[in-house]
PASEBA-1860 file (N, C-alpha, C; in nm, 3 decimals):
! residues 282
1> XXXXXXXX> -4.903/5.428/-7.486/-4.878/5.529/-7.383/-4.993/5.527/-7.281 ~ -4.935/5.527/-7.116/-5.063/5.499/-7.061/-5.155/5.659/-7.024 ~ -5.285/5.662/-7.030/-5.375/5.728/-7.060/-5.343/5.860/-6.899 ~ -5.345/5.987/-6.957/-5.312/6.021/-6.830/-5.415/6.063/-6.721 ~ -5.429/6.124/-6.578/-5.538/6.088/-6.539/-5.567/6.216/-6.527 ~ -5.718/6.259/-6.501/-5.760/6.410/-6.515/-5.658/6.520/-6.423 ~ -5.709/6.460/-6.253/-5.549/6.566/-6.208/-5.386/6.589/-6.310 ~ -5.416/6.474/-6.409/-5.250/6.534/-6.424/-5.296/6.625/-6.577
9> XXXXXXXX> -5.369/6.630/-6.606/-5.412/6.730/-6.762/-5.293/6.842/-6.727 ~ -5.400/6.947/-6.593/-5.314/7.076/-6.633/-5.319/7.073/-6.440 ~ -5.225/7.202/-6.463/-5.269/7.288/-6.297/-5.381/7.284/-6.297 ~ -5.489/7.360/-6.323/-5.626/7.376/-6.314/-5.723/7.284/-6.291 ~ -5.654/7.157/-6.348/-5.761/7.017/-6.337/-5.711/6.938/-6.213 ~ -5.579/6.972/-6.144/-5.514/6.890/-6.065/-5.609/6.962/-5.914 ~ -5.584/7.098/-5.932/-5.670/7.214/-5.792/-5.803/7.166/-5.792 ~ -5.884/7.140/-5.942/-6.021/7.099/-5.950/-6.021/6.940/-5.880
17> XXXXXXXX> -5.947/6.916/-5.892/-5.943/6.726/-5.849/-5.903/6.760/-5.700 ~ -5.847/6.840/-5.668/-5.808/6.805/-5.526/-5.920/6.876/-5.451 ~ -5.980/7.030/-5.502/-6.092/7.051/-5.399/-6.203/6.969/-5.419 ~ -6.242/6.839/-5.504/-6.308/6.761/-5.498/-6.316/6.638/-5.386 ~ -6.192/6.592/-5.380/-6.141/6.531/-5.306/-6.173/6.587/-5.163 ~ -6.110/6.685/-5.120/-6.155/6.772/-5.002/-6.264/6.758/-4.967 ~ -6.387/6.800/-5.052/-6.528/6.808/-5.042/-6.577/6.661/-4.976 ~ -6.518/6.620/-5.098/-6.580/6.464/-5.056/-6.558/6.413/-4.926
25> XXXXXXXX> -6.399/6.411/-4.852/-6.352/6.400/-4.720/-6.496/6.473/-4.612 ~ -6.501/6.590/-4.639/-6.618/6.654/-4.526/-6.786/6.596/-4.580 ~ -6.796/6.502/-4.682/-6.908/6.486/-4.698/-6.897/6.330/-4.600 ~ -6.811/6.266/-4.611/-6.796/6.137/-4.518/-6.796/6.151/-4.378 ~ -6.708/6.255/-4.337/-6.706/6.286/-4.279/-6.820/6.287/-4.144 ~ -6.892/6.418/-4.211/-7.054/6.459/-4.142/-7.123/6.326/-4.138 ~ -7.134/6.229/-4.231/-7.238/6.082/-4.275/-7.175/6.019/-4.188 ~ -7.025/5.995/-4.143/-6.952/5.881/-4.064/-6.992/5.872/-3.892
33> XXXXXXXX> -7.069/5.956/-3.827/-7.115/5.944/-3.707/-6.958/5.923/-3.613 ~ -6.864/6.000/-3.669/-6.733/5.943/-3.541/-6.770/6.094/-3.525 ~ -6.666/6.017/-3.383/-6.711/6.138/-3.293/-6.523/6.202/-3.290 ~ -6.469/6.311/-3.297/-6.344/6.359/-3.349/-6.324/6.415/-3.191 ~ -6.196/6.370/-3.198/-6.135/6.428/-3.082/-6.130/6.599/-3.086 ~ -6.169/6.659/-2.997/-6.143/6.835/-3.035/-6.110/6.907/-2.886 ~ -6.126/6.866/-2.776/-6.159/6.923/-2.680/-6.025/6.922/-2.594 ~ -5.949/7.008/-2.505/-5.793/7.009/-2.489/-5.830/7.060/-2.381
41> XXXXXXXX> -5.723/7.033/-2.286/-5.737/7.080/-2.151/-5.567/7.094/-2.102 ~ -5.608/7.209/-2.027/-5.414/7.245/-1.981/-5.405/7.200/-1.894 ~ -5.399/7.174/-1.811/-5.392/7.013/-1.720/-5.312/6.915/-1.758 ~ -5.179/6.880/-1.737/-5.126/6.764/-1.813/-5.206/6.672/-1.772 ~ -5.236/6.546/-1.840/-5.278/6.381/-1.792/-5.103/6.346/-1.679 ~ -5.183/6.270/-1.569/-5.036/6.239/-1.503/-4.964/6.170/-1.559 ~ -4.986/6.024/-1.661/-4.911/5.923/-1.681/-4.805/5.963/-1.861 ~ -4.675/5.942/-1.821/-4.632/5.982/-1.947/-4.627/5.879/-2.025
49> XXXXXXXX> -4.693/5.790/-2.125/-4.699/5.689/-2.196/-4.541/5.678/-2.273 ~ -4.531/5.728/-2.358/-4.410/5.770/-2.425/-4.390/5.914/-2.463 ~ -4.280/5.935/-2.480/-4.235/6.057/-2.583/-4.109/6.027/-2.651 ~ -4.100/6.133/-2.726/-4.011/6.093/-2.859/-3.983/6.277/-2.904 ~ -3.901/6.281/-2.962/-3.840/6.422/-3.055/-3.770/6.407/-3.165 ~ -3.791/6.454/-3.261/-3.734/6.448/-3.364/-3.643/6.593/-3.479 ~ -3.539/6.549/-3.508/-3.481/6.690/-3.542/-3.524/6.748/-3.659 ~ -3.592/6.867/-3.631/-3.653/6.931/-3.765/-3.542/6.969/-3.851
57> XXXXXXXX> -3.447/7.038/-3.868/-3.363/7.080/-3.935/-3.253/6.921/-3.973 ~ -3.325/6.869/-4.129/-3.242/6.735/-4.175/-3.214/6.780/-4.316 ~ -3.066/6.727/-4.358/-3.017/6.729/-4.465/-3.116/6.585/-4.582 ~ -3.183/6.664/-4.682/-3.234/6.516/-4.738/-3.185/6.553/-4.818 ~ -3.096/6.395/-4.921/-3.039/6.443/-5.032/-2.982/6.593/-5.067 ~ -3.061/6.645/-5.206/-3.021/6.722/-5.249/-3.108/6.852/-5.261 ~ -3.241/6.843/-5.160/-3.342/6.931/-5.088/-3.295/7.055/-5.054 ~ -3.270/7.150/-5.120/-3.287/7.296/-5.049/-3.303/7.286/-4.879
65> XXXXXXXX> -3.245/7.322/-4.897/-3.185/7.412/-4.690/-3.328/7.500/-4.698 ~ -3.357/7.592/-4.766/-3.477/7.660/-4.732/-3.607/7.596/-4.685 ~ -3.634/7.461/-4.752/-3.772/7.432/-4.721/-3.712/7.346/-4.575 ~ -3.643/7.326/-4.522/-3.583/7.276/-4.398/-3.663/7.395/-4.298 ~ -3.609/7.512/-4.316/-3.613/7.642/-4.239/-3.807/7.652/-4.248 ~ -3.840/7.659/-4.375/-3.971/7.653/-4.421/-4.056/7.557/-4.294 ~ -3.995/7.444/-4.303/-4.091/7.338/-4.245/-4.042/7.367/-4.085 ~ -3.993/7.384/-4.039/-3.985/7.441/-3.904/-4.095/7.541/-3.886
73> XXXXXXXX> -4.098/7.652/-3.960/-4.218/7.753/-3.960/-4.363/7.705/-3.941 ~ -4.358/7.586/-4.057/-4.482/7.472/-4.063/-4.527/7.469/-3.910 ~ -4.419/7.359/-3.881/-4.432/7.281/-3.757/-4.495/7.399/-3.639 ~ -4.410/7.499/-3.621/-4.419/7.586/-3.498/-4.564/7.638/-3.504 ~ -4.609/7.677/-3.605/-4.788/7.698/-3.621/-4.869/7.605/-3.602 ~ -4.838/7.456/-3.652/-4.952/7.337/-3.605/-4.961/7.283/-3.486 ~ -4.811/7.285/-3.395/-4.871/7.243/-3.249/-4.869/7.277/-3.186 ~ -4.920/7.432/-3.138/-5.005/7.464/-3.080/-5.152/7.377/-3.112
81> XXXXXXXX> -5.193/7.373/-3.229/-5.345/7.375/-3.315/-5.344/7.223/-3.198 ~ -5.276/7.114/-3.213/-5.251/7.005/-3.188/-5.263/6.955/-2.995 ~ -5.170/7.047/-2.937/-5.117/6.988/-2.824/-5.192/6.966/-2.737 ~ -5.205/6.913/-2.603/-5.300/6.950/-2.481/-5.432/6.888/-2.562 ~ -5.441/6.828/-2.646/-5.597/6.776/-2.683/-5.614/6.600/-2.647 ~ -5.745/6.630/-2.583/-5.792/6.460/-2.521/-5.822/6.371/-2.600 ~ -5.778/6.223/-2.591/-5.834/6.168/-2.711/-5.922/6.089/-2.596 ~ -6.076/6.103/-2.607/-6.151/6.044/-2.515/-6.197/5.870/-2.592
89> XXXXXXXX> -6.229/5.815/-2.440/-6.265/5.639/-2.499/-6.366/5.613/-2.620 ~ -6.370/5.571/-2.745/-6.403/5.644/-2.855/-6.388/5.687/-2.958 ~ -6.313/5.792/-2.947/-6.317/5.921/-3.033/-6.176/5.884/-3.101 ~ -6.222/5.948/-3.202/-6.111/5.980/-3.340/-6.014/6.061/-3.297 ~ -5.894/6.058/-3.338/-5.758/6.179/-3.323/-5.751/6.172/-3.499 ~ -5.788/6.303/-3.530/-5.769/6.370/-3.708/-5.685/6.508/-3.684 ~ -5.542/6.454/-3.752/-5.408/6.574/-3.759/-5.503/6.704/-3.832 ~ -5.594/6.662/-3.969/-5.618/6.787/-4.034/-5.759/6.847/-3.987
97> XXXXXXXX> -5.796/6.761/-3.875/-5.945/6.813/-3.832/-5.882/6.928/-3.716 ~ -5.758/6.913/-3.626/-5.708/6.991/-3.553/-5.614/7.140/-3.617 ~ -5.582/7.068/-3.695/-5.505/7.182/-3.761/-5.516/7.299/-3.889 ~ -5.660/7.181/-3.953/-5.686/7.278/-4.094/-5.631/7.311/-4.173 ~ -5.704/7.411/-4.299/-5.587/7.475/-4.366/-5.435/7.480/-4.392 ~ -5.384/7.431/-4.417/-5.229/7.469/-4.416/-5.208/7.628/-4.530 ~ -5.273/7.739/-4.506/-5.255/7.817/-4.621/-5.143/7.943/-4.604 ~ -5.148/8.031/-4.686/-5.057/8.127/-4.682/-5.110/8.256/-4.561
105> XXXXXXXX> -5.229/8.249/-4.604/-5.308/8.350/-4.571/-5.289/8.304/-4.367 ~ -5.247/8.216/-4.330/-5.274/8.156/-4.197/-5.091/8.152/-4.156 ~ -4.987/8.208/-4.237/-4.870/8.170/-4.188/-4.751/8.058/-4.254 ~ -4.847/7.986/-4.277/-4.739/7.827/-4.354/-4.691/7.918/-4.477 ~ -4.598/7.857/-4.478/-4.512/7.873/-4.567/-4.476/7.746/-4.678 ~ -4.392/7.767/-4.780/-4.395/7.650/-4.857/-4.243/7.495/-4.795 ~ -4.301/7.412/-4.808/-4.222/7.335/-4.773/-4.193/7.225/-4.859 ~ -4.138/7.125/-4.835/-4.114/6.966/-4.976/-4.254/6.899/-4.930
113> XXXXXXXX> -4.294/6.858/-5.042/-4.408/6.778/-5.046/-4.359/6.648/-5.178 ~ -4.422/6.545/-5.163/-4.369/6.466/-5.223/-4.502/6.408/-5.302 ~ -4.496/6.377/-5.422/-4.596/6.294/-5.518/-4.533/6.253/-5.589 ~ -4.594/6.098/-5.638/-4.567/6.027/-5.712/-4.419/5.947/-5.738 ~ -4.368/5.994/-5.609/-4.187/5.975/-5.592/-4.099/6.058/-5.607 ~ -4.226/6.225/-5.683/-4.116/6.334/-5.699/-4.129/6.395/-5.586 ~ -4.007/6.508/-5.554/-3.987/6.617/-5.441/-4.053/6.707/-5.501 ~ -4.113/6.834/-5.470/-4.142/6.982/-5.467/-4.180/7.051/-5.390
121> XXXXXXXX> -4.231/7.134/-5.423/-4.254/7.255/-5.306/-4.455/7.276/-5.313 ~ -4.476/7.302/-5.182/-4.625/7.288/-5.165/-4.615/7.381/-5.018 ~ -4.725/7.476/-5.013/-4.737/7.535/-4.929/-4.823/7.438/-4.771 ~ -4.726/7.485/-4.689/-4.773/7.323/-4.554/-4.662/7.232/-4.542 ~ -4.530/7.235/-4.662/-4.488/7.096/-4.685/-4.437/7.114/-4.576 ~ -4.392/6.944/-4.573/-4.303/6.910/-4.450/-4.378/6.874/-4.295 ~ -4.514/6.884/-4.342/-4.573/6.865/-4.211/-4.628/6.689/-4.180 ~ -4.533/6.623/-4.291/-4.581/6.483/-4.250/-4.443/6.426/-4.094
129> XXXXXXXX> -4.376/6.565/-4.084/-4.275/6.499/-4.002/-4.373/6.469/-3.864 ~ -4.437/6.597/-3.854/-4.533/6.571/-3.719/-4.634/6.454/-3.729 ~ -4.681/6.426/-3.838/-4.744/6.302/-3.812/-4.706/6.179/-3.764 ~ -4.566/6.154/-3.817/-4.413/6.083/-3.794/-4.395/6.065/-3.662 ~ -4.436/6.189/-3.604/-4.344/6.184/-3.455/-4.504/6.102/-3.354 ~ -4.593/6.170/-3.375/-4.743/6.108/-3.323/-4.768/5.969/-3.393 ~ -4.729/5.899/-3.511/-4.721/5.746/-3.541/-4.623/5.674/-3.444 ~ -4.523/5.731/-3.448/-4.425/5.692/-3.338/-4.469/5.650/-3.239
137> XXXXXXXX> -4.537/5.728/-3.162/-4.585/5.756/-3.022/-4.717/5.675/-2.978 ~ -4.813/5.691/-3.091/-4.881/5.588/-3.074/-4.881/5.414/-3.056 ~ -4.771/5.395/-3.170/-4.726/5.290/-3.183/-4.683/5.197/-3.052 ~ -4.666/5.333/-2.975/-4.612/5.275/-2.818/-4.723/5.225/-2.768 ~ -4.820/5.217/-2.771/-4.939/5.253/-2.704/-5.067/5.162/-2.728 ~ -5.190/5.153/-2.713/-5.278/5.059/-2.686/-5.386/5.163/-2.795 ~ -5.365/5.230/-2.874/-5.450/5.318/-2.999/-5.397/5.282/-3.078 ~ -5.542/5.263/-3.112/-5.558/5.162/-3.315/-5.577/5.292/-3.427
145> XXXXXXXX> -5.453/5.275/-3.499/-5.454/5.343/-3.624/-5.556/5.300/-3.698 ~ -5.633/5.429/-3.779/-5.752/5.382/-3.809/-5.760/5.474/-3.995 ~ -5.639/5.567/-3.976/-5.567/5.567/-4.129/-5.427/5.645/-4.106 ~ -5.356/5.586/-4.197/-5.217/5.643/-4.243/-5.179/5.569/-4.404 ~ -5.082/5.664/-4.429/-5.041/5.647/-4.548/-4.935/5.719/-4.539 ~ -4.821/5.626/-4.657/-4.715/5.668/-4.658/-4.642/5.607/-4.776 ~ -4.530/5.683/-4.805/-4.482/5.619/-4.962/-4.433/5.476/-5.000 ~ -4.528/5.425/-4.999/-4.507/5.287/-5.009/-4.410/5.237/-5.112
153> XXXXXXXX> -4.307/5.169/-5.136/-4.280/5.112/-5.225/-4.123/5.204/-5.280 ~ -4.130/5.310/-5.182/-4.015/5.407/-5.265/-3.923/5.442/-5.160 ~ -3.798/5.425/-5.169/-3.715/5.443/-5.079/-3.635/5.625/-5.130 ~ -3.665/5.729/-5.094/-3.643/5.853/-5.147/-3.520/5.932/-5.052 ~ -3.446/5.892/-4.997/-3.336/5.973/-4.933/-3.287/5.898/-4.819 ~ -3.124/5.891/-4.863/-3.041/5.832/-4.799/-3.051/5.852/-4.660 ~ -3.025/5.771/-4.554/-3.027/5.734/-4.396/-2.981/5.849/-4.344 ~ -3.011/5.932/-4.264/-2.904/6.093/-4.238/-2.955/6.023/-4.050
161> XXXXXXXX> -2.897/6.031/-3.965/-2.977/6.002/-3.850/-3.060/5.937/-3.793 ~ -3.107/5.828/-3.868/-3.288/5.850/-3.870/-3.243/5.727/-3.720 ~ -3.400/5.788/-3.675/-3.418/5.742/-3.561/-3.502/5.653/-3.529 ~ -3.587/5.629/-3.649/-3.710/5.472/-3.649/-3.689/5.423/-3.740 ~ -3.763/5.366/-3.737/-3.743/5.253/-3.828/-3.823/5.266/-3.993 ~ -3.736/5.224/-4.070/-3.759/5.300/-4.218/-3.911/5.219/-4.238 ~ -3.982/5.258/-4.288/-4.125/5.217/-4.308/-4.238/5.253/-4.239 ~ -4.181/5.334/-4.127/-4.279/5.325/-3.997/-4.354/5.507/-4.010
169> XXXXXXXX> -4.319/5.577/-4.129/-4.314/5.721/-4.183/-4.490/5.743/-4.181 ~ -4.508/5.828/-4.236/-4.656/5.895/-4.294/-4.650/5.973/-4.399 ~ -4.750/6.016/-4.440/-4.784/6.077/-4.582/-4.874/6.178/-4.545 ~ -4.924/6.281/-4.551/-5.064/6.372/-4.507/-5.057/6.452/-4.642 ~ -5.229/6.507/-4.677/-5.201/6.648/-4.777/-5.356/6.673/-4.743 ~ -5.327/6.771/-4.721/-5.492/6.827/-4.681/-5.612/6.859/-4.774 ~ -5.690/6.761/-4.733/-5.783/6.677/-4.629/-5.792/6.550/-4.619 ~ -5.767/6.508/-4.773/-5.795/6.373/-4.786/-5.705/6.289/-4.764
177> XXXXXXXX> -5.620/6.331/-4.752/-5.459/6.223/-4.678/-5.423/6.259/-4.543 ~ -5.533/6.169/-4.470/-5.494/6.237/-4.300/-5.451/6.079/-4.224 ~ -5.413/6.160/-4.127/-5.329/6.057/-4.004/-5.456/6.037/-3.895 ~ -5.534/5.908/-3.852/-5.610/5.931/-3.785/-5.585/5.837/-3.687 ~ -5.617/5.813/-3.566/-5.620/5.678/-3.464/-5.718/5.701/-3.366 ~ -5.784/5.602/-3.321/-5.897/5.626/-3.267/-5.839/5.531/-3.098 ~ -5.917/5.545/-2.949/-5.884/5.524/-2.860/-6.008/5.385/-2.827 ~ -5.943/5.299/-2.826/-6.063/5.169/-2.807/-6.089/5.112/-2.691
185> XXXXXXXX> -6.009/5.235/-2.575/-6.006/5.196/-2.464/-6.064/5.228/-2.384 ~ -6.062/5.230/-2.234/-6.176/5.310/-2.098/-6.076/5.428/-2.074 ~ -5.984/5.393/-2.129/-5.864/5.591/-2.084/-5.882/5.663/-2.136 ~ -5.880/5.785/-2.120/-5.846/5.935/-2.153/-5.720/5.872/-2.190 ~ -5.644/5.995/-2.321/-5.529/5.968/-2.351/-5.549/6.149/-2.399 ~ -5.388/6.189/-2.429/-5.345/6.310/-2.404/-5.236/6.327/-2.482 ~ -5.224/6.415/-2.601/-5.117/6.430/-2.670/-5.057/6.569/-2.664 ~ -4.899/6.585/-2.593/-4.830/6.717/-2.588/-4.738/6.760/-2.671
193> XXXXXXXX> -4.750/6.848/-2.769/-4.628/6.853/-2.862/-4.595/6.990/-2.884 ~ -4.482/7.065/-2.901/-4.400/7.140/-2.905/-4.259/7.139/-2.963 ~ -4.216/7.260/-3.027/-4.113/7.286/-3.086/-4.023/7.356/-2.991 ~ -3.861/7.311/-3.010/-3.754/7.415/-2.991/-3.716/7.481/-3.100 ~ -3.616/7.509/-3.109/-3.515/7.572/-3.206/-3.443/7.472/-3.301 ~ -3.428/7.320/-3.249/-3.376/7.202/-3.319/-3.478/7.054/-3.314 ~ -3.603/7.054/-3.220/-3.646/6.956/-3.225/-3.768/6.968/-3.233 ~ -3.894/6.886/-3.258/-4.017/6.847/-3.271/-4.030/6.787/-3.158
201> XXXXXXXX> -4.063/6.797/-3.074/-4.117/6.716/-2.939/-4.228/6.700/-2.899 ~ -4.236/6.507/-2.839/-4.394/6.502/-2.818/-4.382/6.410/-2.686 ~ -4.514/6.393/-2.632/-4.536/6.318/-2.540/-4.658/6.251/-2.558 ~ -4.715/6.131/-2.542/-4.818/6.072/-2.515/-4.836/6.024/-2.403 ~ -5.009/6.093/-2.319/-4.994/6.065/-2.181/-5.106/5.960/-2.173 ~ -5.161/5.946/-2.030/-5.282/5.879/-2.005/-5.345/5.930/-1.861 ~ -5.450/5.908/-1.846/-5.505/5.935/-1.689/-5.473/5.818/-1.611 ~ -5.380/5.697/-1.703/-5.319/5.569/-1.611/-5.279/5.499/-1.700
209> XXXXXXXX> -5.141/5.461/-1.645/-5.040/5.398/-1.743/-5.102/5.262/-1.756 ~ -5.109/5.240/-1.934/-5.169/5.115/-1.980/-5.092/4.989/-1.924 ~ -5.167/4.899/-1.914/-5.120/4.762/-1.858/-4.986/4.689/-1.937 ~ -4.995/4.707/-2.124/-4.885/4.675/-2.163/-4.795/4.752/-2.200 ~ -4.654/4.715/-2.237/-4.560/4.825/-2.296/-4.543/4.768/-2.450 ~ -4.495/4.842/-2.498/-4.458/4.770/-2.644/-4.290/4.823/-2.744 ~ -4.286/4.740/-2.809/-4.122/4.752/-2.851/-4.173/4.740/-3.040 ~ -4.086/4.833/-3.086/-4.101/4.784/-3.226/-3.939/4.755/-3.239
217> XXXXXXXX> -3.896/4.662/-3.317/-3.765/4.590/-3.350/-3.795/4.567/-3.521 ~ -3.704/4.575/-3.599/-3.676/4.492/-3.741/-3.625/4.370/-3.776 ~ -3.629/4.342/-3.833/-3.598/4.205/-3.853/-3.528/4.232/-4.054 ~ -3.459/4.140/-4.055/-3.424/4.069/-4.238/-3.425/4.270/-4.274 ~ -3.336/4.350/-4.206/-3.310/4.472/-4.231/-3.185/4.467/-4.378 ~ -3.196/4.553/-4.457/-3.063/4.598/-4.522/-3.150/4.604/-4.666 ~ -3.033/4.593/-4.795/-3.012/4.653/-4.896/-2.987/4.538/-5.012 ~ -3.089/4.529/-5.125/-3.080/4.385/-5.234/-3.043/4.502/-5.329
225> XXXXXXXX> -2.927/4.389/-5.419/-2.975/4.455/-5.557/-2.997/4.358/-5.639 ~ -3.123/4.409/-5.717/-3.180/4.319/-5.819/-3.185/4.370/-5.956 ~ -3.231/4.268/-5.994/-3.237/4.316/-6.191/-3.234/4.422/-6.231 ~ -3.390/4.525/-6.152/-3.419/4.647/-6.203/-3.341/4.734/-6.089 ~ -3.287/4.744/-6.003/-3.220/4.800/-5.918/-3.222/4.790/-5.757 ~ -3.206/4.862/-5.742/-3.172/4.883/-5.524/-3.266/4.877/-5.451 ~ -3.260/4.794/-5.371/-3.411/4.763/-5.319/-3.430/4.734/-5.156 ~ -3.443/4.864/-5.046/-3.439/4.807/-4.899/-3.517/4.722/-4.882
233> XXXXXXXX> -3.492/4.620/-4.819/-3.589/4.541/-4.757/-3.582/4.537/-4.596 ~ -3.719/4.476/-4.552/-3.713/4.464/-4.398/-3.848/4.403/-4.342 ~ -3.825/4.399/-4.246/-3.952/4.366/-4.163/-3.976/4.420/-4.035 ~ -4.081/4.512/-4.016/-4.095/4.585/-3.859/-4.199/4.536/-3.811 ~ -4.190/4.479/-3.669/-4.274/4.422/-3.551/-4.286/4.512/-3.496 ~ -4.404/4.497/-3.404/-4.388/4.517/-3.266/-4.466/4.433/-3.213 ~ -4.387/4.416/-3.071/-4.399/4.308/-2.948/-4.476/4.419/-2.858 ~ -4.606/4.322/-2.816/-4.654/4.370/-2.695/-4.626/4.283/-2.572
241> XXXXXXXX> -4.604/4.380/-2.471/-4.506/4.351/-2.343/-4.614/4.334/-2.211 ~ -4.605/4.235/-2.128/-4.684/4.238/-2.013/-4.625/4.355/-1.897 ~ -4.671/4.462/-1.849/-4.604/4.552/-1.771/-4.599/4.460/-1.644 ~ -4.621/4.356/-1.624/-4.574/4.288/-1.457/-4.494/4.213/-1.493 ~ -4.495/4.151/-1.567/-4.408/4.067/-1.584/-4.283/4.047/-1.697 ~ -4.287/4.149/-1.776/-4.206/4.165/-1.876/-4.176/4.049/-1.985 ~ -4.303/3.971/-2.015/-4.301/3.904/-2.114/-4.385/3.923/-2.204 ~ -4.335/3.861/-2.338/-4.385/3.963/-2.459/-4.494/3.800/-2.505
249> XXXXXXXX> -4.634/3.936/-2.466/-4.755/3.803/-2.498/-4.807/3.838/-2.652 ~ -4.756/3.914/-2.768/-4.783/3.930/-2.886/-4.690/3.967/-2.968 ~ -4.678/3.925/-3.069/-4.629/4.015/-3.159/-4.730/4.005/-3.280 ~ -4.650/4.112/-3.352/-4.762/4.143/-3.500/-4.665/4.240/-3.565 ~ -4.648/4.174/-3.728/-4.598/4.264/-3.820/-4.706/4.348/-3.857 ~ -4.566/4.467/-3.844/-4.687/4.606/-3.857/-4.648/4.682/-4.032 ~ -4.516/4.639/-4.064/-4.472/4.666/-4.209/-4.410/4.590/-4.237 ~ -4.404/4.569/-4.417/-4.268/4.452/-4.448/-4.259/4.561/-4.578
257> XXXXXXXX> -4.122/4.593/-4.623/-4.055/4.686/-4.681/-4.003/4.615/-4.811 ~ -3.995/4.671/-4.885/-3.950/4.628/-5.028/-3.986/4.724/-5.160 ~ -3.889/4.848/-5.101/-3.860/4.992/-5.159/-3.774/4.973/-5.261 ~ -3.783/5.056/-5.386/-3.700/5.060/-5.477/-3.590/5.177/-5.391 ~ -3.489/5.226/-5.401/-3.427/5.307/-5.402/-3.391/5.413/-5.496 ~ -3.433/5.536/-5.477/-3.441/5.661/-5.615/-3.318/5.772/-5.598 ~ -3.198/5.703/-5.451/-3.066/5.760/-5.460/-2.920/5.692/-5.532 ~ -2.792/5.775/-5.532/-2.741/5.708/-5.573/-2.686/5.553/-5.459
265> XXXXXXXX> -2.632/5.493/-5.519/-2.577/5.356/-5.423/-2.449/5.442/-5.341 ~ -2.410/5.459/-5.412/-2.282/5.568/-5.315/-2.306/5.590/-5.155 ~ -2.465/5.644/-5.180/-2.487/5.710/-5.036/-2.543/5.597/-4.921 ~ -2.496/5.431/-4.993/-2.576/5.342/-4.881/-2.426/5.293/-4.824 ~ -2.424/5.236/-4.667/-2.326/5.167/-4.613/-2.313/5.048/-4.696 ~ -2.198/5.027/-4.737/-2.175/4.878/-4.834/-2.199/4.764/-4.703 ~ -2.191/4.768/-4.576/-2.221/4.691/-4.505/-2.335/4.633/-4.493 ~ -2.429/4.746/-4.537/-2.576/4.702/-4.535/-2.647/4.661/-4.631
273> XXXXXXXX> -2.560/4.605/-4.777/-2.645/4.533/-4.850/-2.628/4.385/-4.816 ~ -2.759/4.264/-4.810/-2.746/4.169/-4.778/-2.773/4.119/-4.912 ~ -2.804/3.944/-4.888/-2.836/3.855/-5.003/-2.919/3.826/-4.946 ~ -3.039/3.724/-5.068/-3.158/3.721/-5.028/-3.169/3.582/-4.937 ~ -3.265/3.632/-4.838/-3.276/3.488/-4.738/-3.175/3.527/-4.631 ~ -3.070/3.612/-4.632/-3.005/3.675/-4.502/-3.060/3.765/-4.417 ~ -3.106/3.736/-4.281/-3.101/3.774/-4.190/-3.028/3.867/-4.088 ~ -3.070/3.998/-4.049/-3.000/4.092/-4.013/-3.117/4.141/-3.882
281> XX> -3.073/4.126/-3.792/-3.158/4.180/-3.643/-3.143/4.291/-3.608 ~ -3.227/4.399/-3.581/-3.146/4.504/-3.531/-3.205/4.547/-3.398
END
């Protein structure tokens, strides 16, 4: 039987392991000499780099409707914390250095949080969608991710909408699982985000639209089944684009996918399982 690890003893040792963890994050932190983006100005930047929205209210599986409603609540409290902030030439962009706490005592409410491949409930959950929508956005863009994480290896709820590309997600839990990207450029860059009633909306600006554009596309997309079971596979690029001339002077795989699947098969398009070595473009 394999040996289990101190967070998983009890509750008590899992809270003790995680405000350790925490600690440790702000002890690197202070020692790491980056300099953290913090400073926001109401002033839009003129240039709109990209934007993107995403629908907060999603059916996953077999997820309670409440933590749906829950994580909307999430969302509507963090970007404010978030929006209108500069990411100067430099400097770090940290989701939990802007936003903090996710606690009760501050508003959040409980939402799905995910470990180890299971669903539950965690007060904050649901706030990796906003990281989601700012990976997105960056991705467009000439800023180097400098950490993310995300459930690697586990494919956890059937396709409902989705609007990127499966792999391209995040993971956050506060402190030590943060979304960070740093600006390696001579621009000011500018992130605007806001909620409606149905969407997460963001924009990424600049004080001048970067020289390239960029495209993420998949490649060898769809659905194996193997020995031990269901398994998406894929491959996500992105092509960087010359803005004069519209030719693509890079590419670079940014994920290659090879998820077990933890739904039933029922809920996949039978169209979309391939065989191996088949090719599917999307």
């Amino acid at each position: 039987m394999k040996r289990k690890q101190f967070c998983q003893l009890s509750p008590a040792a899992y809270r003790l392991a995680v405000a350790r963890c925490c600690a440790a994050r702000r002890v690197r932190d202070r020692l790491s000499g980056i300099t953290f983006a913090a400073q926001r100005q109401e002033e839009l930047l003129p240039q709109v780099v990209y934007r993107h929205k995403s629908l907060i209210r999603r059916r996953l599986g077999n997820v309670d409707m409440d933590l749906q409603e829950n994580k909307a609540v999430n969302l509507a409290l963090a970007a404010p914390m978030v929006s209108k902030v500069l990411i100067r030439p430099g400097e770090v962009f940290s989701f939990w250095k802007l936003v903090g706490a996710p606690t009760v005592k501050r508003g959040f409410r409980e939402g799905l949080t995910i470990a180890n491949g299971r669903t539950g409930r965690g007060t904050g959950g649901g706030m990796c969608q906003f990281t989601n929508l700012i990976h997105w956005m960056v991705l467009h863009s000439p800023l180097e991710v400098v950490e993310r994480h995300h459930h690697d290896g586990l494919d956890l709820f059937p396709d409902y909408n989705r609007q990127i590309p499966f792999g391209t997600g995040t993971s956050i839990s506060y402190n030590y699982v943060d979304y960070r990207f740093r600006n390696p450029t001579q621009v000011t860059f500018q992130l605007v985000v806001w909620t409606t009633e149905e969407y997460l909306c963001g924009e990424l600006r600049a004080e001048v639209r970067p020289e390239w554009s960029y495209h993420i596309r998949t490649e060898g997309e769809g659905f194996l089944r193997e020995p031990d079971g269901i398994y998406r596979v894929g491959r996500v690029y992105r092509d960087t684009i010359d803005g004069r001339t519209g030719d693509r002077v890079a590419r670079e795989l940014i994920q290659e996918n090879h998820a077990r699947v933890l739904y039933d098969a029922k809920d996949i398009d039978p169209a979309k399982f391939i065989t191996r070595g088949e090719k599917i473009e999307r």
